[in-house]
C-alpha positions in Angstrom: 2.3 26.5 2.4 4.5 28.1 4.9 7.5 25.6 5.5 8.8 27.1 8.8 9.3 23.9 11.5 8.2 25.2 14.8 7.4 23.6 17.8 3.9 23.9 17.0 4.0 22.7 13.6 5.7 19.6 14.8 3.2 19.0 17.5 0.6 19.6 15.1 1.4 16.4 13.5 3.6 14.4 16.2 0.7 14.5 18.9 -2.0 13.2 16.8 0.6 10.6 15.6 1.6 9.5 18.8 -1.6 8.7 19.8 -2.9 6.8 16.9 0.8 4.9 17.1 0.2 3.4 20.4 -3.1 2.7 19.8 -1.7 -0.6 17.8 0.6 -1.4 20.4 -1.8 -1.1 22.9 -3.8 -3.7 21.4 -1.2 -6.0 21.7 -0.5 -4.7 25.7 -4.5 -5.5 25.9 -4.5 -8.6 24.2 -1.2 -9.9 26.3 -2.2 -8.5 30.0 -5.8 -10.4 29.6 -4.5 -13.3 28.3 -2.2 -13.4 30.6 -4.6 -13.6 33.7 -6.6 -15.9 32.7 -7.5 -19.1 35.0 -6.6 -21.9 31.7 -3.4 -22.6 31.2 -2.1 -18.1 31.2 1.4 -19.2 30.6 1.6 -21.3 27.4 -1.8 -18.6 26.3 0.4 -15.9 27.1 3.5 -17.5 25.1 1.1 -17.9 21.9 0.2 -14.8 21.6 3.5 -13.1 22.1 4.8 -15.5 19.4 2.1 -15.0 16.7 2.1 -11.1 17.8 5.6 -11.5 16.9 5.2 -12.9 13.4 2.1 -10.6 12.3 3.9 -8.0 13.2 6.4 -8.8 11.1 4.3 -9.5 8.1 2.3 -6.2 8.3 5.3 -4.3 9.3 7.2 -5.6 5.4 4.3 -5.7 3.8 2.5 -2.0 4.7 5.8 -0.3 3.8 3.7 1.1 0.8 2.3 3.2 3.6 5.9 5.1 4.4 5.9 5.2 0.7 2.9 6.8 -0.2 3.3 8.9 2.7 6.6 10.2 1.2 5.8 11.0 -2.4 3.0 12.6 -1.4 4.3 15.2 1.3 6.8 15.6 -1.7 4.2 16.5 -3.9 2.3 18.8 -1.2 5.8 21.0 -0.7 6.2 21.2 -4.5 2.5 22.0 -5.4 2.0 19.3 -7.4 -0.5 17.2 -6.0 -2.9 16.4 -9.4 0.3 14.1 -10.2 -0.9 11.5 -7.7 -4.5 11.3 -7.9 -4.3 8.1 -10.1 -1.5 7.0 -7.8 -3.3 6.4 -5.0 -6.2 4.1 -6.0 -3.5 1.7 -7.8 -1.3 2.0 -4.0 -4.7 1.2 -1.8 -5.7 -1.6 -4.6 -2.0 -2.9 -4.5 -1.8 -3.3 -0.7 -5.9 -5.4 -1.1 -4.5 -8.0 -3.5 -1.3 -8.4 -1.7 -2.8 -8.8 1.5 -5.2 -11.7 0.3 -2.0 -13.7 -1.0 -0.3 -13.2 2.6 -3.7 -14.1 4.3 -3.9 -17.4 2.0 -0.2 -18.4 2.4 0.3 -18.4 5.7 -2.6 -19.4 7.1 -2.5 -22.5 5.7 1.1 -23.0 6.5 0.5 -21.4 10.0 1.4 -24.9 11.8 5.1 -25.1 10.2 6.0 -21.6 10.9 5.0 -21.7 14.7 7.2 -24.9 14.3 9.9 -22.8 12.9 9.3 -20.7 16.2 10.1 -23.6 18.2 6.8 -23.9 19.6 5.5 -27.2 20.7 2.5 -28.9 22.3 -0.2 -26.4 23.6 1.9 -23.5 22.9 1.3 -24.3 19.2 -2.0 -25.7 19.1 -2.7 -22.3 20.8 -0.6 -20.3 18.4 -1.9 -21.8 15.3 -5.8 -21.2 16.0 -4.9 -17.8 17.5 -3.4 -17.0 14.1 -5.8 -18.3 11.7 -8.6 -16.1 13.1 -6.1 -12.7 13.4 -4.7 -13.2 9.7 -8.3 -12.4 8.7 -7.5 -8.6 9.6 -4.3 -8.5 7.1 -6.6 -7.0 4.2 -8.8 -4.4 7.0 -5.0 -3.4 8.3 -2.9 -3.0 4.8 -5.5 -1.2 3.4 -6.0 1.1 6.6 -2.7 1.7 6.6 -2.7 2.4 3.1 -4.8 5.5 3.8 -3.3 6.6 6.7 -0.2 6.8 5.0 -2.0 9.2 2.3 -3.0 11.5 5.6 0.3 11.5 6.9 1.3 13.0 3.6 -1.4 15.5 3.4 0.8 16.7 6.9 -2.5 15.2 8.4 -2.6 12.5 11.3 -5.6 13.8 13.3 -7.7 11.2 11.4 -5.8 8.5 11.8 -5.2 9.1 15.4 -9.7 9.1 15.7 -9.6 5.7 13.8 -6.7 4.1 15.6 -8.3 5.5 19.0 -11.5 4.2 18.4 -10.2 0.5 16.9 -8.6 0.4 20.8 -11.4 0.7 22.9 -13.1 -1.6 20.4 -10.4 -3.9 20.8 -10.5 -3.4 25.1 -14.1 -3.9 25.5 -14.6 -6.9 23.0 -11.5 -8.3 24.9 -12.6 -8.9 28.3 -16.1 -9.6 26.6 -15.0 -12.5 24.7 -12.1 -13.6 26.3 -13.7 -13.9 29.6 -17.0 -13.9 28.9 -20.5 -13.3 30.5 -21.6 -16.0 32.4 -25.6 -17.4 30.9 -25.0 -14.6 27.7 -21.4 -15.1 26.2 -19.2 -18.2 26.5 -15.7 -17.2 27.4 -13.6 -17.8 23.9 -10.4 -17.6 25.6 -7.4 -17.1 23.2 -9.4 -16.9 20.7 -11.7 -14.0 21.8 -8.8 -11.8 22.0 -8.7 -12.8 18.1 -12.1 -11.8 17.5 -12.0 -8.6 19.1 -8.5 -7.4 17.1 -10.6 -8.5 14.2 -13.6 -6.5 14.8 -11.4 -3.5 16.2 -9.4 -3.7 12.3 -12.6 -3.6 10.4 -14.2 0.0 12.8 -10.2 1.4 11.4 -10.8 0.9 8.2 -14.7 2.2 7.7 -13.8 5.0 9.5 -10.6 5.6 7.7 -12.4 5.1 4.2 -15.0 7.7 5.6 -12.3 10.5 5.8 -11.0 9.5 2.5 -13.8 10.4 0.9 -15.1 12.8 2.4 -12.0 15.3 3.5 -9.6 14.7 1.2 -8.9 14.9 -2.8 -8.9 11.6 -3.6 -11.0 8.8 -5.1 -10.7 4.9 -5.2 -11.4 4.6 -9.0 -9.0 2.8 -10.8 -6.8 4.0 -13.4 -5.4 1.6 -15.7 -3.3 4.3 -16.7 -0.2 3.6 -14.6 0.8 6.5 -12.9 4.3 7.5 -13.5 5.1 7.6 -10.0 4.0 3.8 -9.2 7.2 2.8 -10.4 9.0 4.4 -7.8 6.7 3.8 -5.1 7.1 0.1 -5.7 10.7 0.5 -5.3 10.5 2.7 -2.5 8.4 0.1 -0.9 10.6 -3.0 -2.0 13.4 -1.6 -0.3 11.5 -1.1 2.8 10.6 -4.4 2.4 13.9 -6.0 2.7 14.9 -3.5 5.3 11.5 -4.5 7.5 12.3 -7.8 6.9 15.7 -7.8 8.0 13.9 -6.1 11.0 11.8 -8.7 11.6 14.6 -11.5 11.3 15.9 -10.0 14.8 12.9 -9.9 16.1 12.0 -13.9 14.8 15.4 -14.8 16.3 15.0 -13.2 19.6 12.0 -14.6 19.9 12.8 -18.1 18.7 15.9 -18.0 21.5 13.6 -17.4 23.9 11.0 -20.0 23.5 14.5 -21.8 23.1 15.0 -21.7 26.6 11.5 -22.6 27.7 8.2 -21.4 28.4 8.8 -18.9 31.2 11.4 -17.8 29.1 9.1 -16.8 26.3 6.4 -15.7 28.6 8.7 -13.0 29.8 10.1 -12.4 26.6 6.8 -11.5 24.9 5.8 -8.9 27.9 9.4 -7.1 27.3 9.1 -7.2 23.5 5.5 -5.8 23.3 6.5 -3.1 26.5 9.8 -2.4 23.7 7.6 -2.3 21.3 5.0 -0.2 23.1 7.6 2.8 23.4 8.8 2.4 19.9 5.1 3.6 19.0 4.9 5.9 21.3 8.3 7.8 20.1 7.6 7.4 16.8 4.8 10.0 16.5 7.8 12.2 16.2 9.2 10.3 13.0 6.0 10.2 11.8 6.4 14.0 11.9 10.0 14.0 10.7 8.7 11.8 7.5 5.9 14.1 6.7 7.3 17.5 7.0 10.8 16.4 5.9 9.5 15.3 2.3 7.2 18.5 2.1 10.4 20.4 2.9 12.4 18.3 0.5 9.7 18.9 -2.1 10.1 22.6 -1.6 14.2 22.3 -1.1 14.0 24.0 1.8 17.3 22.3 3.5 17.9 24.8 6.2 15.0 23.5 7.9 15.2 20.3 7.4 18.5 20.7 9.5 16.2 22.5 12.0 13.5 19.9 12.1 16.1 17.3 12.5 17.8 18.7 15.5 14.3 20.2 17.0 12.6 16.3 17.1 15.4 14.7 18.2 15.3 16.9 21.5 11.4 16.4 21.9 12.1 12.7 20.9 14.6 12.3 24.0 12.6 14.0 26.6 10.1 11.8 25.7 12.0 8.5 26.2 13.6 10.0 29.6 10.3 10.9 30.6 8.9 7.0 29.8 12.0 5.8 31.3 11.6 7.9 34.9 7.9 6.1 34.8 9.2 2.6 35.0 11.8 3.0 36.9 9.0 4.7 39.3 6.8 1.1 38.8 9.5 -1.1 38.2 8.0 -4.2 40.1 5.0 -3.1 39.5 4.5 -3.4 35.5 5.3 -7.0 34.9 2.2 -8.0 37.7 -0.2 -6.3 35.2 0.7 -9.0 32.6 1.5 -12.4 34.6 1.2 -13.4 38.2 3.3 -16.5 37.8 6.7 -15.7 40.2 8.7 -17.3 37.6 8.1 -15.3 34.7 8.0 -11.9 36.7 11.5 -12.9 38.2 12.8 -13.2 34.7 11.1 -10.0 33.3 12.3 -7.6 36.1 16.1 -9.3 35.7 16.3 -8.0 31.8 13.9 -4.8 32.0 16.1 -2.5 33.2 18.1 -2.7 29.9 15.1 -2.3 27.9 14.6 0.8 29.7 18.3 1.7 29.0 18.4 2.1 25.2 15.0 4.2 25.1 16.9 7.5 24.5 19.4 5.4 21.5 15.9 4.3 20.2 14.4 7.7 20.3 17.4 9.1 17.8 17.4 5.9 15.4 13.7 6.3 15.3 13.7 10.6 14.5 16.5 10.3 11.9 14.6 6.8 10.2 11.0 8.9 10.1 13.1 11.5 8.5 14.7 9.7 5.4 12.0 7.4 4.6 10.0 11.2 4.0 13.2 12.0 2.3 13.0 8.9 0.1 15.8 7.5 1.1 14.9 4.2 1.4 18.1 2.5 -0.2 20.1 3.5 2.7 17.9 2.3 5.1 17.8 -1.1 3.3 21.5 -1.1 3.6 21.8 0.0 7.1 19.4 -2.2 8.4 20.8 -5.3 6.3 24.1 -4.6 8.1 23.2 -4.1 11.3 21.1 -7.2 11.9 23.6 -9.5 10.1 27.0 -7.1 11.4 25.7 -6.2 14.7 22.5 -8.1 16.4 23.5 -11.6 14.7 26.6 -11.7 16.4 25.8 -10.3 19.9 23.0 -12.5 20.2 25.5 -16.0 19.3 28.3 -14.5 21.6 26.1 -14.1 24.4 23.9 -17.0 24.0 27.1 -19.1 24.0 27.7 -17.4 27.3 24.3 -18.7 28.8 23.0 -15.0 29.3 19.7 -15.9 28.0 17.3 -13.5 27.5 20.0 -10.7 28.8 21.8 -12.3 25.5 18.8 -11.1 23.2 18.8 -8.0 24.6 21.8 -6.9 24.7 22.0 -7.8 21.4 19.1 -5.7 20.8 21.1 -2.8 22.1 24.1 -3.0 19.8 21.4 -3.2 17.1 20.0 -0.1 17.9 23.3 1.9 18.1 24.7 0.9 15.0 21.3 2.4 13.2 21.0 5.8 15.1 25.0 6.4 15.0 25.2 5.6 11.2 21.7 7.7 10.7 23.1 10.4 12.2 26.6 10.5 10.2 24.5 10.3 7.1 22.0 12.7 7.4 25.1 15.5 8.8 27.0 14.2 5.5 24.2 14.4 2.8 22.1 17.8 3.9 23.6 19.4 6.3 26.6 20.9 3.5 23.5 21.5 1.3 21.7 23.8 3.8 24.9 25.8 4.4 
């Protein structure tokens, strides 16, 4: 397999990724924008879903790090020719992510009350919030395992089929939402908050059969189980348990920022969950181009090719950046327009257009932490990433965020701490990656 990173080969991956990466955030952008408009009580509806978006987020985001893992070892297998080493591997990986997912599902869903509490949600907001979760924590074995495969695609330098999957879950996911949400008058009673569940549900489960159809029939693998351990389990495990804690320092930012926020009340929150799932909107869209970096970086490592991955880090960096200028030129083009597509409640959209501009400010920082992070999980370096993001969460965000706060900046508080956050990770990537590879390439 030639290992030449052109613009082509990068697209080849990056576009399919990009695609099947906003497709989960755009779930979310679905889920909130409906919710949102709806005649019953929109703001405290809209606050519960940003908050359990929030923490499921988090918990799939820690817990499917197997899928940057499998992803990893096998591109390094593919570049090294060696892929028979990991058809036993992949079985135990998928079976793994099942039986974890089932302990998730029945530990916090029972508990699901306390940590919206923890949240500091209260009243409707967490009568809302708990039901809300209870019915989308269902989809945490129909996502892990999805993503389980995916990764393996990713790996095979393939993310064409996860993009078909992740495309169709969406419109699933759109048309069962205004469905159930609102309703059809004498046919289907309008579910409210807890349509929007049902439909993520349903739009999970379409992922996953049609993820398991590609599985079996375009790729090399099988689901039978080995109870052989494969060698390399070991070190997926660990590669994933350090993503783990890295994800879940992630997440901690993301818990506090949104526990501030509901802090300072419910139009506070409201606004907060639009500019966190918008944030969080790009982050997917950008990140079709780590996806990319992770896969052909570990084929590239398996094959020790290091001059190009030199070249494939400087070439997706560029394509990364152009993208994040060009979403950034688009809202500043609707700027008062966006927020009305989520809320119509003055209050809230007063709020969201006062902070929005600095999300839009640290798009091209995010687009370079983002390239270089895609680029050493492929490169297996997920000990550094642990590090880095342990230290810039508890070094960095952490203290912004209690500076700022004590300064009553509010929700410019969590975002500017936000920013700090994401310089400290792409500057320190950066240093790294020029340290470690680039003297090997020369």
């Amino acid at each position: 397999m030639s290992t030449a990173v052109s613009f082509r080969n990068i697209n080849r991956i990056a576009i399919p990724a990009i695609i099947a990466g906003i497709a989960e955030p755009l779930i979310s952008l679905t889920d909130i924008a409906i919710i949102g408009n709806v005649q019953e009580n929109p703001i405290e509806a809209l606050a519960a879903a940003g908050i359990v978006g929030s923490f499921l987020s988090a918990i799939i985001w820690i817990v499917a790090q197997t899928k940057t893992a499998i992803s990893a070892i096998v591109s390094q297998h593919l570049g090294a020719s060696r892929l028979h080493a990991v058809k036993t591997l992949i079985p135990q990986a998928i079976y793994f992510n099942l039986a974890f997912s089932l302990v998730i599902y029945a530990t916090t869903a029972f508990f699901a009350e306390a940590i919206f509490r923890a949240y500091n949600a209260e009243g409707l907001i967490l009568d809302y919030s708990r039901d809300y979760y209870r019915i989308r924590a269902l989809g945490y074995p129909l996502t892990l395992v999805t993503f389980a495969i995916f990764g393996l695609f990713r790996g095979l330098q393939n993310t064409l089929w996860a993009m078909k999957c992740s495309l169709t879950g969406a419109l699933v996911n759109v048309g069962l939402d205004f469905l159930l949400v609102y309703g059809i008058e004498g046919y289907i009673p309008a579910m409210h908050l807890k349509g929007a569940a049902y439909a993520s549900l349903a739009a999970q489960l379409v992922m996953l059969l049609m993820a398991l159809w590609f599985f079996f029939k375009k790729t090399p693998f099988h689901l039978k189980l080995s109870w052989n351990v494969n060698p390399q389990l070991r070190g997926l495990l660990l590669m994933a348990a350090n993503l783990f804690v890295r994800t879940a320092a992630l997440n901690f930012a993301i818990y506090l920022a949104n526990a501030y926020a509901t802090d300072y009340g419910r139009n506070y929150i409201a606004a907060q969950s639009i500019l966190m799932n918008i944030w969080l909107f790009f982050s997917f869209f950008i990140d079709g181009y780590a996806n990319a970096g992770n896969a052909i970086g570990g084929r590239l490592l398996g094959a020790r090719d290091y001059m190009n991955l030199w070249e494939l880090s400087k070439k997706i960096s560029k394509y990364a950046v152009l993208i994040a200028l060009i979403l950034m030129g688009i809202c500043a083009l609707f700027y008062n327009e966006i927020g009305l597509i989520f809320n119509k409640e003055g209050s809230v959209l007063i709020l969201f257009s006062s902070v929005f501009w600095l999300v839009l400010l640290m798009q091209p920082v995010n687009a370079i932490a983002f390239m270089f992070d895609g680029i050493f999980k492929g490169l297996g370096e997920a000990k550094y990433l642990r590090n880095l993001l342990v230290g810039a969460t508890f070094l960095g965000f952490v203290p912004t965020l209690l500076i700022a706060d004590y300064f009553g900046m509010k929700l410019h508080a969590i975002w500017l701490a936000f920013f700090v956050w994401m310089l400290i990770r792409s500057s320190a990537l950066v240093i790294q990656f020029r340290r470690k590879y680039l003297k090997k390439e020369v």
